[in-house]
Phi, psi and omega in degrees: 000117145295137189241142209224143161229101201264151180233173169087342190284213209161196146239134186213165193291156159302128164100323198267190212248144165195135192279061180292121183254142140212096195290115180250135183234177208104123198286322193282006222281309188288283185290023172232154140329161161198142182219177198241161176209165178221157157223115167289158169312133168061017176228181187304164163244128186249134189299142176229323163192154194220177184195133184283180205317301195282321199119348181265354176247109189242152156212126168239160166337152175284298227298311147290006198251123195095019142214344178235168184226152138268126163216192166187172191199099144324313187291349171240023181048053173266170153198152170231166178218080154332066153300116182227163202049068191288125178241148180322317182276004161289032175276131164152187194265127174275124158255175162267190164190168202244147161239104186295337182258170166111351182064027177099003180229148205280164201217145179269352196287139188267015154272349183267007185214132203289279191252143187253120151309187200242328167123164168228148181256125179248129178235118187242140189250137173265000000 
C-alpha cells in the first residue's frame, strides 16, 4: 500500500504556470505506475497523465497534452505534474493514485490504480 499526498495547487490566471507534487510513502513506491486525475464540480474523474515505474514512459491526455508534464524522482519517492498554460477549464481538484499492481506500468482507467490522494484544488480564473 502507498499513501499518497498532494501539494502545490491554488488559484492562478489563464496562461499561467502550477506545479503539482505527491510525496508518497511506502516500500512500493519505486516499483508502481502513477497517475494524476482531475474532477470538475458535477462531472466524472477524469485520467489526465500517467508515467510507468521508472520514468520512461508518459502518457496524456489530448486535452492536456503539450502543456502539463508528468514526472517522478524515486530517490525522493515523489511524482509531479508540470502544468502550463492554464486554461479556465483545467479547473478542478487533482488527484495522484499510485497503481501497486500492473506490474510498473501505467494505465488511463481509474480502477486499475490501488490508492488514491485526498486532492489538491487548481482554480484558473479567466
Amino acid at each position: 500500500q502507498v499513501q499518497l499526498v498532494e501539494s502545490g495547487g491554488g488559484l492562478v490566471q489563464a496562461g499561467g504556470s502550477l506545479r503539482l507534487s505527491c510525496a508518497a510513502s511506502g516500500r512500493t513506491f519505486s516499483r508502481s505506475a502513477m497517475g494524476w486525475f482531475r474532477q470538475a464540480p458535477g462531472k466524472e474523474r477524469e485520467f489526465v497523465a500517467a508515467i510507468n515505474w521508472s520514468g520512461s514512459s508518459t502518457y496524456y491526455a489530448d486535452s492536456v497534452k503539450g502543456r502539463f508534464t508528468i514526472s517522478r524522482d524515486n530517490a525522493k519517492n515523489t511524482v509531479y505534474l508540470q502544468m502550463n498554460s492554464l486554461k479556465p477549464e483545467s479547473t478542478a481538484v487533482y488527484y495522484c493514485a499510485a497503481r501497486t499492481s500492473g506490474r510498473g506500468t501505467w494505465s488511463t482507467f481509474r480502477d486499475d490504480y490501488d490508492d488514491w490522494g485526498q486532492g489538491t484544488q487548481v482554480t484558473v480564473s479567466s
